[in-house]
N, C-alpha and C positions, 0 to 999 in steps of 0.2 A: 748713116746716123749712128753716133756713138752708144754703145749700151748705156744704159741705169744698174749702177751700182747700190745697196742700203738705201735708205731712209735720207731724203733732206732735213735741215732743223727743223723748216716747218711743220714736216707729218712728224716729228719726234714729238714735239713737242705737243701737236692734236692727242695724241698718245697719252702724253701725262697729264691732262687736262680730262681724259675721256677716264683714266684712271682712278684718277684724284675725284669725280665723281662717284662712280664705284664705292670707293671708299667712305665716302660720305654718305651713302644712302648704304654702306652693309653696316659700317663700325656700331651704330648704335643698335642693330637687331642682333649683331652678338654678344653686344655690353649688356644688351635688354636679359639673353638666353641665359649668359651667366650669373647674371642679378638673381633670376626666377631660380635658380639651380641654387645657389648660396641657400636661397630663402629655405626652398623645400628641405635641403640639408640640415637647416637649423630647428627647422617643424620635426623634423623626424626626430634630430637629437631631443628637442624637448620632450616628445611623446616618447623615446626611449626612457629621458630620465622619471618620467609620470608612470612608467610602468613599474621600473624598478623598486620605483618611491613605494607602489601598493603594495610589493613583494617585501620590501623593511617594514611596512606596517604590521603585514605575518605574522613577523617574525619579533616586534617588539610594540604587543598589542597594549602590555600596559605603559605603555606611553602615549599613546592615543589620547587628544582630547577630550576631555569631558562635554556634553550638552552645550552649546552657545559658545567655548571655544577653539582657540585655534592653535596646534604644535608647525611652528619653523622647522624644517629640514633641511639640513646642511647636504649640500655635497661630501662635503668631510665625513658625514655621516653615511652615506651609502658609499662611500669607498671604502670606510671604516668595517661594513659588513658583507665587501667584496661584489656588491649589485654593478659598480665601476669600476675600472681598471684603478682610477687614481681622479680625486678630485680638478684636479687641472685639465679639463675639460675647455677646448678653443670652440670660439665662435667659429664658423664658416665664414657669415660672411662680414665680420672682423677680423679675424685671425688673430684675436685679443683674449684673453683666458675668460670663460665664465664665471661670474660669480654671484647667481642667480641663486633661491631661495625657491625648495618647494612649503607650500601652505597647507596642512593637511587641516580643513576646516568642519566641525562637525556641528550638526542643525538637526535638531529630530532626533539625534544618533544617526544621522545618515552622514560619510565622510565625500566630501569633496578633494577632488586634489589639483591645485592650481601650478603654474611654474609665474616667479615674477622677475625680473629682470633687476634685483636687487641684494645685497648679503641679506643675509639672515638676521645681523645685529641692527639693522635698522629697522628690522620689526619688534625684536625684543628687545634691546636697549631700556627701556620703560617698564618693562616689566620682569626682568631681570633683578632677585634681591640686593640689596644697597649693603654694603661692608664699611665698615669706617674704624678707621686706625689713628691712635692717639698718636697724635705725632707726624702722619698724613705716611708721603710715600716712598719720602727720601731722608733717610737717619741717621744719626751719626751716635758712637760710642767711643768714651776714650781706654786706649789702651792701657792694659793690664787693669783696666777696672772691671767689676762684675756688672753683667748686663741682664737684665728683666726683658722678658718678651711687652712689648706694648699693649696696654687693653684695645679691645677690642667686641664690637659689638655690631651684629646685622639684623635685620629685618624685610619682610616682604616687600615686594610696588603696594601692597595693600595696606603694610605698618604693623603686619605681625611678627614681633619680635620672633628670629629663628638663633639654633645655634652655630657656633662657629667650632668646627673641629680645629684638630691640632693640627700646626703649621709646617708644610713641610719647607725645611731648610736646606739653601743648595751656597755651595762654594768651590771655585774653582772645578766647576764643572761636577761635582760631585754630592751625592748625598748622604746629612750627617746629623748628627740629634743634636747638638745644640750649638750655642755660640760660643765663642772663644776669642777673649780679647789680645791673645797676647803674642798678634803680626800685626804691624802695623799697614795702613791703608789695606788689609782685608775687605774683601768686599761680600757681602750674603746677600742674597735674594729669600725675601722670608712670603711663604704664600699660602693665606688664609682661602678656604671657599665656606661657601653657604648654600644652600639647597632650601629649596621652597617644594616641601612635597604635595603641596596643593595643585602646582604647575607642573612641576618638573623640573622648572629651572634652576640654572646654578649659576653663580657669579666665582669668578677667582678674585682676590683681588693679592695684589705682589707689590712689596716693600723693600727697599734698597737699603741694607746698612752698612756702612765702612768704618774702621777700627780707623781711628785717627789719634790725633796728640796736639790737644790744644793749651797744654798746661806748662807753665813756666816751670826752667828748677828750680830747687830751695838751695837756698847758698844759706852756709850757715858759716859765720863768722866770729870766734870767743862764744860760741856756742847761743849768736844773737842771729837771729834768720832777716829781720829788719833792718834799714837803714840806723844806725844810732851812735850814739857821741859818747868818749870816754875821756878821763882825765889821765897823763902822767905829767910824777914830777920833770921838774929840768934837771939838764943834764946825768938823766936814768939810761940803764941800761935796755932800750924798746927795741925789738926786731918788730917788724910788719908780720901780723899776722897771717896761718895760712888757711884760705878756706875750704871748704870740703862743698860734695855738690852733689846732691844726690836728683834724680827725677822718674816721672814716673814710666817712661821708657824702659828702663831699668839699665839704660846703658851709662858707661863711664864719658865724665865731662868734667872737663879741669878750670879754673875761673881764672881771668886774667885779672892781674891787678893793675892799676894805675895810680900811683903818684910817690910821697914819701914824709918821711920826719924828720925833723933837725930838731931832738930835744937840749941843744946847748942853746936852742933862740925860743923864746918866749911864746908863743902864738898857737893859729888853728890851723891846724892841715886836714887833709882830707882825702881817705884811701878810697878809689872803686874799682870797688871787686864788678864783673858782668861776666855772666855765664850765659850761654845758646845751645841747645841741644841741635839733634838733626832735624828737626821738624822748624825751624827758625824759631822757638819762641826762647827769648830773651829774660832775664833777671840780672836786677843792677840794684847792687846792697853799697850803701856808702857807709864808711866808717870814718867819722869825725874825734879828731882825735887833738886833745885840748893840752898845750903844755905850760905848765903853770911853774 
């Protein structure tokens, strides 16, 4: 009788069948183990950040709530006073950055401290003071003109007019005390805040201005800046006049003319002058010119 070597396909296959159960009754009691582990991992972080939270209170008592309400704490804020490494705090069992919102809430003068699963500005947003800028949040100024900061006026969620300090001014990455019109497409970021010292809160609010050039040259022609009509006699001695171009870019631009005069023939002709700076804008001065 010949020996038995290995496994026929059929016990091979009883094998991955007895397996393939196995697997189906472990897979979900270690997806379960892992679940419960993420979780307890996330309880812990939050009860770390609730502690730390109490420890920033310490440390920055007059900020604390008054009776009946409630101060938002950022993470930004305890990283800010080193109680975190870095605001950028991962879920466990996301693995998606936190951006949860402690509530330090006061009743009695007794502080609660909650963690929620939300930013902070969707608690305050409402109650954060209101800023408003004449002219809203995107501005324009033309170059080489003089520029006025925009008025500017805020008040509480309440409707108590607050004030607004001076605005800091940033360009090209830099900061600088005022404006200056005279680059063109400069761009400034102008940023007004407000403070409600009843709460604590402060609003920023930031405005966007760029140095533009929306203004046509002045062509000025026999010392006439408008289209207009002159008489010579016939057969005089007439060159086509030359115009000059100034604009408020301050750069140099030369006018092209078009057409011409025969003062030995009786009639109307018609000169145009048209000037374009770099920014495209455009002036077309005609000069009618009558020979009699």
């Amino acid at each position: 009788m010949r020996k038995k070597n290995g496994f026929t396909l059929v016990e091979l296959l009883a094998v991955l069948v007895i397996l393939s159960f196995i697997l189906i009754a472990t897979v979900p009691a270690v997806s379960g183990i892992l679940s419960r582990n993420r979780q307890r991992l996330y309880r812990d972080q939050v009860d770390t950040i609730l502690r730390v939270s109490k420890d920033w209170a310490l440390k920055n008592s007059d900020l604390l709530p008054s009776d009946g309400n409630t101060y938002y704490l950022t993470l930004g804020e305890l990283a800010a006073e080193g109680l975190i490494e870095s605001d950028e705090i991962y879920d466990p069992r996301t693995e998606e950055r936190m951006r949860g919102c402690v509530l330090i809430e006061n009743s009695a003068n007794k502080y609660t401290y909650s963690y929620e699963e939300k930013e902070c500005s969707e608690f305050t947003e409402n109650l954060l003071p209101v800023i408003e800028v004449v002219g809203g949040a995107n501005q324009e100024t033309e170059i080489n003109e003089p520029y006025q900061l925009p008025a500017v006026t805020a008040h509480s969620a309440s409707g108590k007019v607050l004030s607004v300090g001076e605005p800091e001014i940033r360009t090209n990455g830099s900061v600088v005390s005022s404006v200056t019109t005279n680059q063109l497409n400069q761009v400034y970021s102008i940023t007004y805040s407000a403070v409600d010292d009843e709460t604590g809160y402060e609003r920023k609010y930031t405005m966007t201005l760029t140095v533009v050039d929306t203004t046509k040259p002045v062509i000025s022609v026999m010392n006439y800046t408008e289209s207009t009509t002159i008489e010579v006699n016939r057969n005089s001695n007439f060159q086509i006049p030359t115009a000059t171009v100034t604009d408020n870019s301050g750069e140099t631009i030369q006018a092209e003319v078009d057409g011409s005069v025969n003062t030995s023939k009786a009639d109307t002709y018609e000169l145009t002058y048209m000037a374009t700076d770099s920014s495209g804008n455009t002036s077309v001065l005609i000069l009618t010119v009558v020979v009699k």
